[in-house]
ZARODO-782947 format. One record per residue (C-alpha): residue in three letters; x, y, z. Coordinates in steps of 0.2 Angstrom, whole numbers, padded with zeros to 4 digits, always signed. Each point is the difference from the previous one (the first is absolute). Layout:
ALAXYZ/...
***
This chain:
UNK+0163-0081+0068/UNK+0011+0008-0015/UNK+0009+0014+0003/UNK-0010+0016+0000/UNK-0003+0011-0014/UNK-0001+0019+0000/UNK-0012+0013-0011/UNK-0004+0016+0005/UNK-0020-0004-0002/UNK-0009-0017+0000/UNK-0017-0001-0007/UNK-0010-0016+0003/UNK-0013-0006-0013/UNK+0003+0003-0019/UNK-0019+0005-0006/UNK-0004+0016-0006/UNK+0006+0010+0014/UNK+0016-0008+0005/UNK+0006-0002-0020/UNK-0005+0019-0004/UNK+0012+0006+0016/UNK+0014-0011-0005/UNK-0004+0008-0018/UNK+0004+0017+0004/UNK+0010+0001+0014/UNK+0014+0011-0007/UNK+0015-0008+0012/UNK+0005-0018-0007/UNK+0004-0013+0016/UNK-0022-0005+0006/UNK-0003-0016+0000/UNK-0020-0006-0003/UNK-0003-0018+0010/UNK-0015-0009-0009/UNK-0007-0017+0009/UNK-0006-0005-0016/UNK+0010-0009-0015/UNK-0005+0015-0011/UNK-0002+0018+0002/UNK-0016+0007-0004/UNK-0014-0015+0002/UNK-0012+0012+0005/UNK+0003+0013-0014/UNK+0001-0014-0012/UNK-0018-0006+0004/UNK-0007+0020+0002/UNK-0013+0006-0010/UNK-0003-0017-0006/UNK+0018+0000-0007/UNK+0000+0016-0011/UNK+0006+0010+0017/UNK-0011+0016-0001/UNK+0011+0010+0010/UNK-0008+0014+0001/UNK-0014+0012-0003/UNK-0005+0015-0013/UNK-0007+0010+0013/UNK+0005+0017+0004/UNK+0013-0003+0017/UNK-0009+0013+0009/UNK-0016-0017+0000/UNK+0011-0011+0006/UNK-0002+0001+0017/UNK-0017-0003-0001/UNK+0003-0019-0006/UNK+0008-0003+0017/UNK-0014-0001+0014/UNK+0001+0009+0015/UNK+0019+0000-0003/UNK+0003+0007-0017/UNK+0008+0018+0010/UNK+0014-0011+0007/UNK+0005-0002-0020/UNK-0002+0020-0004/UNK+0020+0003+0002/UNK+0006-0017-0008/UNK-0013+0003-0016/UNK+0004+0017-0001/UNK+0019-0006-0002/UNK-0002-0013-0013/UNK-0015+0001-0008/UNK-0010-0012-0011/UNK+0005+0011-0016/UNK+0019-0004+0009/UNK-0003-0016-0002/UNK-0004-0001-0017/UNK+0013+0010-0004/UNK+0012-0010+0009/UNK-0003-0016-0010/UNK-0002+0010-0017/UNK+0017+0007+0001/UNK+0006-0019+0004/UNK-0009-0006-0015/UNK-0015-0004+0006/UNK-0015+0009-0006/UNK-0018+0003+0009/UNK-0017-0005-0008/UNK-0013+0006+0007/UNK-0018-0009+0001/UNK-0020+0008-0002/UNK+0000+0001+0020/UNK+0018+0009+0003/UNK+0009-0015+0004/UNK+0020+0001-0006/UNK+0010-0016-0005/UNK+0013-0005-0010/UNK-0003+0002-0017/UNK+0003-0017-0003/UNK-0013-0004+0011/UNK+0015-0012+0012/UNK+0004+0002+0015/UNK+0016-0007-0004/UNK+0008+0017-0007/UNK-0003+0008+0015/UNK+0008-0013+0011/UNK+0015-0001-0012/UNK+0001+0021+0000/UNK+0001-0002+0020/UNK+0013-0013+0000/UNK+0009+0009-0012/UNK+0000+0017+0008/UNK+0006-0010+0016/UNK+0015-0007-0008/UNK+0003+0018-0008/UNK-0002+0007+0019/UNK+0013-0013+0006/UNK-0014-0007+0012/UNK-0001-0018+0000/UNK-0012-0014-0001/UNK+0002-0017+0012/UNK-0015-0010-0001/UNK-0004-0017+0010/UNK+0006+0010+0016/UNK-0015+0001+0011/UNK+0005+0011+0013/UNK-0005-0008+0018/UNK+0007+0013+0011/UNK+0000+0020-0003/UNK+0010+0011+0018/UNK+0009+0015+0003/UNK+0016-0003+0002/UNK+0012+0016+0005/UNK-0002+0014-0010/UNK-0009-0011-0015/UNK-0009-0016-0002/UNK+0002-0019+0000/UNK-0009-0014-0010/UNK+0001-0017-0002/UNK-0005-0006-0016/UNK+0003-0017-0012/UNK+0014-0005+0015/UNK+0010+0016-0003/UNK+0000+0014+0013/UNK+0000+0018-0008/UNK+0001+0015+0009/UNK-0003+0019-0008/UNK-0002+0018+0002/UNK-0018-0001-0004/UNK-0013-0011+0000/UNK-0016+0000-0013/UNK-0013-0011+0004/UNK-0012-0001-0016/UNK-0005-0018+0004/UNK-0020+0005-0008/UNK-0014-0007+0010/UNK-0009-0016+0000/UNK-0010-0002-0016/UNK+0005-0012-0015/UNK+0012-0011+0014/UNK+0004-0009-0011/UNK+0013+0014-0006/UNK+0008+0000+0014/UNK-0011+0016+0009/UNK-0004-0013+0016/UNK+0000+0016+0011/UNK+0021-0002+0005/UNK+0001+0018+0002/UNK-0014+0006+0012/UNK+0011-0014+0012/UNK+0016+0009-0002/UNK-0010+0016+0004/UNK-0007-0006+0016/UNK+0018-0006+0006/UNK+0006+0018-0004/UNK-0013+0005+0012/UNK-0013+0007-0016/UNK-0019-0001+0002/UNK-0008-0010-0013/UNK-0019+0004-0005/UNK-0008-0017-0001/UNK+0002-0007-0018/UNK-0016-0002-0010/UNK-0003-0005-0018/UNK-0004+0014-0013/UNK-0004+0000-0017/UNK-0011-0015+0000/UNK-0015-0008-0003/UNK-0013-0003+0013/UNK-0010-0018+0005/UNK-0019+0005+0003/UNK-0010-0010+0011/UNK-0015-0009-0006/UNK+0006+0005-0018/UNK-0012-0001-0014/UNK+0007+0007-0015/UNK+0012-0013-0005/UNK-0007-0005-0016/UNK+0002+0019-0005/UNK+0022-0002+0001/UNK+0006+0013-0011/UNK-0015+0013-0001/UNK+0005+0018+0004/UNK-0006+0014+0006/UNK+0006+0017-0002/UNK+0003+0013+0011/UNK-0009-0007+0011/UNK-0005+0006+0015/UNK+0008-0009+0017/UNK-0006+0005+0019/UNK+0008-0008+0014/UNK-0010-0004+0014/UNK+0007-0006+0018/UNK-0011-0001+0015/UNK-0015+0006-0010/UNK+0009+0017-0002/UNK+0005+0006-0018/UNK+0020-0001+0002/UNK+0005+0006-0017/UNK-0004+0000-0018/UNK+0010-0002-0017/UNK-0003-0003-0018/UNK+0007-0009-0013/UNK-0002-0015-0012/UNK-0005-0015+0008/UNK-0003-0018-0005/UNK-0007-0018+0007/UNK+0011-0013+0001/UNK-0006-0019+0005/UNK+0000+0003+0018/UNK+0001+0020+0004/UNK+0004+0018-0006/UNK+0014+0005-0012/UNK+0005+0013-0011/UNK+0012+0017+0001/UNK-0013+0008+0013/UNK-0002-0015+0011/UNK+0020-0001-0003/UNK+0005+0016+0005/UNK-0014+0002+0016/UNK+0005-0016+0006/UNK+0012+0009+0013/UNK-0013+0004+0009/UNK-0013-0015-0001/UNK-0001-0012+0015/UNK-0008-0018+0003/UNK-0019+0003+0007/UNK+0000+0017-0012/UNK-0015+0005-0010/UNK+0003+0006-0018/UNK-0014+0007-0009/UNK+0003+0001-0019/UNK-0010+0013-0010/UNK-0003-0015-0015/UNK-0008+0013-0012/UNK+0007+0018-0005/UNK-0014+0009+0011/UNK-0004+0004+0017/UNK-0015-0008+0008/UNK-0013+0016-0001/UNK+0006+0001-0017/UNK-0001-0015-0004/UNK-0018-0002+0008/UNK-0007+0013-0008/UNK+0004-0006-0016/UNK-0008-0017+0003/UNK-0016+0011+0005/UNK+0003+0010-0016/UNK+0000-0014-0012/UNK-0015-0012+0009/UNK-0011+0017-0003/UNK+0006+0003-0018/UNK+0001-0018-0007/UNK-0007-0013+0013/UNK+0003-0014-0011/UNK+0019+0004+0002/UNK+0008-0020+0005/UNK+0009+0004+0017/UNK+0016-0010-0009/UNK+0000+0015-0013/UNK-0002+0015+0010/UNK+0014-0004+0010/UNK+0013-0004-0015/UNK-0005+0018-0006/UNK+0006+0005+0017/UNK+0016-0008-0005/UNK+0001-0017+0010/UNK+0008-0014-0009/UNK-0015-0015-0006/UNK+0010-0012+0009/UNK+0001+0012+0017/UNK-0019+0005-0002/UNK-0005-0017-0002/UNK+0008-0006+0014/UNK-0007+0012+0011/UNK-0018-0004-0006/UNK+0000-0015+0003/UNK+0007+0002+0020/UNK-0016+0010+0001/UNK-0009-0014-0011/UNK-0006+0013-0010/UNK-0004-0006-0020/UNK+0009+0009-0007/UNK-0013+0003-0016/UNK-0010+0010+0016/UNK-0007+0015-0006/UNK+0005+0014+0009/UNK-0018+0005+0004/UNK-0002-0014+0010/UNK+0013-0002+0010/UNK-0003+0003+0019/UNK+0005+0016+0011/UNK+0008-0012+0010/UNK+0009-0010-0015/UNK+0007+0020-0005/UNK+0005+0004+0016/UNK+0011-0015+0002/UNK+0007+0002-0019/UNK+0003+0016+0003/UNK+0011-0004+0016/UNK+0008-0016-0010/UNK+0004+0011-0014/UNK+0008+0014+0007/UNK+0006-0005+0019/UNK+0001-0020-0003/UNK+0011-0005+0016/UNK+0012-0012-0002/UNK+0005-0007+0017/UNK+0020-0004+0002/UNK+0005-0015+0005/UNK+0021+0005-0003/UNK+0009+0005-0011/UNK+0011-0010-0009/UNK+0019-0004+0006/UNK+0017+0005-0003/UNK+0002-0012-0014/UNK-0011+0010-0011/UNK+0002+0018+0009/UNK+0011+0012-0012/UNK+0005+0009+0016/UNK-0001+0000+0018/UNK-0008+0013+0013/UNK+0009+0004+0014/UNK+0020+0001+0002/UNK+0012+0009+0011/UNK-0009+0014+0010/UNK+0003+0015-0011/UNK+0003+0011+0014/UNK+0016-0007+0006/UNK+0006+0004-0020/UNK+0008+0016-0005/UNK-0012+0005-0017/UNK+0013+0010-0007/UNK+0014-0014-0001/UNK-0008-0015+0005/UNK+0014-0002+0015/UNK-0006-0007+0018/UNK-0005+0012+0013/UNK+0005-0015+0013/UNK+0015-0006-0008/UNK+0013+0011-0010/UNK+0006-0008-0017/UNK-0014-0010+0001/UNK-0013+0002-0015/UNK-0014-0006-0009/UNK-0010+0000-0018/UNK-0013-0008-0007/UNK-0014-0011+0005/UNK+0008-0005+0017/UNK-0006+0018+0004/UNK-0018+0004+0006/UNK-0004+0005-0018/UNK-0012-0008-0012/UNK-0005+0006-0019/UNK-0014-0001-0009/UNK+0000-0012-0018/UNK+0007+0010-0012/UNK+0022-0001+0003/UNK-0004+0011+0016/UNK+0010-0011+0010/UNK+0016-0004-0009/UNK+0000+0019-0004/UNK+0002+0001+0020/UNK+0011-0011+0000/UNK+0012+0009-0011/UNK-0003+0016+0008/UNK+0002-0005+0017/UNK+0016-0009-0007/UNK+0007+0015-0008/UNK-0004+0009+0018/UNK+0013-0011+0008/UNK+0012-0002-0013/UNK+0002+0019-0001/UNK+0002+0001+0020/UNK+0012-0012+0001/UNK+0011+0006-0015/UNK-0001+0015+0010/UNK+0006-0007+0018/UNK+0013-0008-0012/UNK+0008+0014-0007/UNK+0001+0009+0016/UNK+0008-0011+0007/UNK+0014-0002-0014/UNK+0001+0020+0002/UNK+0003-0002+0018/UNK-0017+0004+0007/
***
């Protein structure tokens, strides 16, 4: 081993998280250990490379993107907020654009000018950047930590593990950091893919890839019990269920789990009693027409005309009670049965992280381990779509830089 090397914090992983805390802590001498050649392979790809970083919505709304976990965030996004953010990269020359759904990027639409603002505003903070240096072991050592990373041996004040969580491998988030917890004694809730699409068994709807439908209606069922329910837009891909409300609900869905999808915009009384309405008024009414008017795609209707083998120039007068009753059911509760969901390779984030009980919420310090913190994905934290989660990032980021500038100039002060 080299000679050992001393900074007063060590943050492991240079995504979102671990770049935005070397960005603004306000004492130059951290040093940010990445595995990967690059910093930043996961922000690069984010938001299919345009980086939306973050959302329009009022901060007060934020925690309800986060799950059953969203009030862990209350104290980091009341501290650097989303309008904080985009303020933070405007003043570095970086504007905000803004898209029909409250999305916020780069104006140029790169993901690049984020990741060049956050190495930049590390070098400006004196924190620096070693990349190919994979750390392998994380301990405390005396009144501070040692790791081994790339064949050097480091040791520091404080240690920030924002390593991320296992989605997108490929970038290097292969789940390092819920490890390094565990050997420091940390719980870890079981990681899980979120934000993905889901595999339905016995799948039909392949040949409709790329159909959406709005706000739809989405009820989890588990054991034959109504577990919860969500809306949003949702689309068929060529083996399963995607689209931002499958996306964002996917946190809770399981294999074995029964999704029913409202395919129209009306419940199934309402829906029913127009059917009756319309066969009284105007018989002749082909069943293929009557339910475009209710707003199903040709495409969608069709296809579910003919799983029933129903022709779909049938007037509405002579279709059976027990041809309604089951279109009425298809069309407003049609269960899709999951098979899985789709894996970390294509999961935007990951479920599950270190137990956020053992994490102070007001400086994102260790309850087990003093000096030790956290931010970012590696926590028990997932977003919704929409730059939820790299807004959590940067918030929980700003938490810990904050407290440990603070511990830092105590200490200088003699406290």
């Amino acid at each position: 081993m080299n000679p050992e090397q001393h900074h007063h914090t060590l943050i492991i992983g240079a995504g979102p998280a671990g770049l935005f805390a070397g960005a603004v802590l306000k004492i130059p001498g951290a040093l940010i250990l990445e595995k990967k050649e690059q910093p930043g392979r996961k922000l690069m790809i984010s938001g299919t490379g345009q980086c939306n970083y973050t959302h329009a919505g009022p901060a007060g709304d934020f925690l309800k993107h986060y799950g059953e976990n969203g009030h862990f965030l209350k104290k980091a996004i009341a501290a650097f907020s989303n309008r904080d953010a985009v303020r933070f990269f405007n003043e570095r020359g970086v504007p905000a654009v803004t898209d029909k759904n409250g999305k916020i990027f780069p104006a140029s639409l790169k993901a690049g000018d984020i990741l060049k603002t956050l190495t930049a505003a590390c070098r400006n903070a004196g924190t620096g950047i070693t990349t190919s240096a994979a750390v392998t072991a994380a301990e405390k050592y005396e009144d501070g930590f040692r790791v081994t990373a790339g064949g050097k041996v480091y040791t520091s004040r404080f240690l920030l593990i924002a390593t991320g969580g296992l989605s997108y491998p490929s970038t290097g988030s292969t789940g390092d950091g819920y490890a390094f917890a565990s050997r420091f004694g940390h719980n870890v809730a079981q990681p899980r893919p979120a934000l993905c699409p889901v595999v339905i068994s016995g799948y039909t709807f392949g040949g409709l890839q790329g159909v959406s439908i709005k706000n739809a209606t989405i009820t989890l069922i588990r054991n034959r019990r109504k577990i919860r329910e969500h809306r949003g837009d949702t689309g068929f891909t060529r083996n399963g269920l995607t689209g931002p409300g499958i996306i964002d609900f996917s946190r809770f869905i399981e294999a074995g789990d029964i999704l029913e999808i409202q395919l129209g915009n009306q419940d199934a009384a309402s829906f029913e009693q127009d059917f009756l309405k319309t066969s009284a008024e105007n018989g002749k009414t082909s069943i293929l027409s009557f339910l475009k008017s209710a707003g199903f795609a040709r495409s969608l209707a069709a296809h579910l005309l003919e799983e029933e083998k129903i022709n779909p120039e049938k007037p509405l007068a002579e279709i059976s009670k027990a041809q309604r009753k089951i279109l009425v059911q298809k069309c407003c509760a049609y269960p899709f049965s999951v098979l899985h969901k789709e894996g970390f390779k294509t999961a935007m984030a990951t479920a599950g992280g270190v137990s956020l009980t053992e994490v102070n919420p007001s400086s994102m310090e260790s309850l087990l381990v003093p000096g030790l913190f956290f931010a970012g994905e590696v926590l028990d934290i997932d977003g919704d779509t929409g730059g939820y989660n790299i807004q959590a990032a940067f918030s929980s980021a700003w938490l810990a830089a904050d407290a440990i500038h603070a511990r830092l100039l105590k200490k200088e002060h003699g406290g």
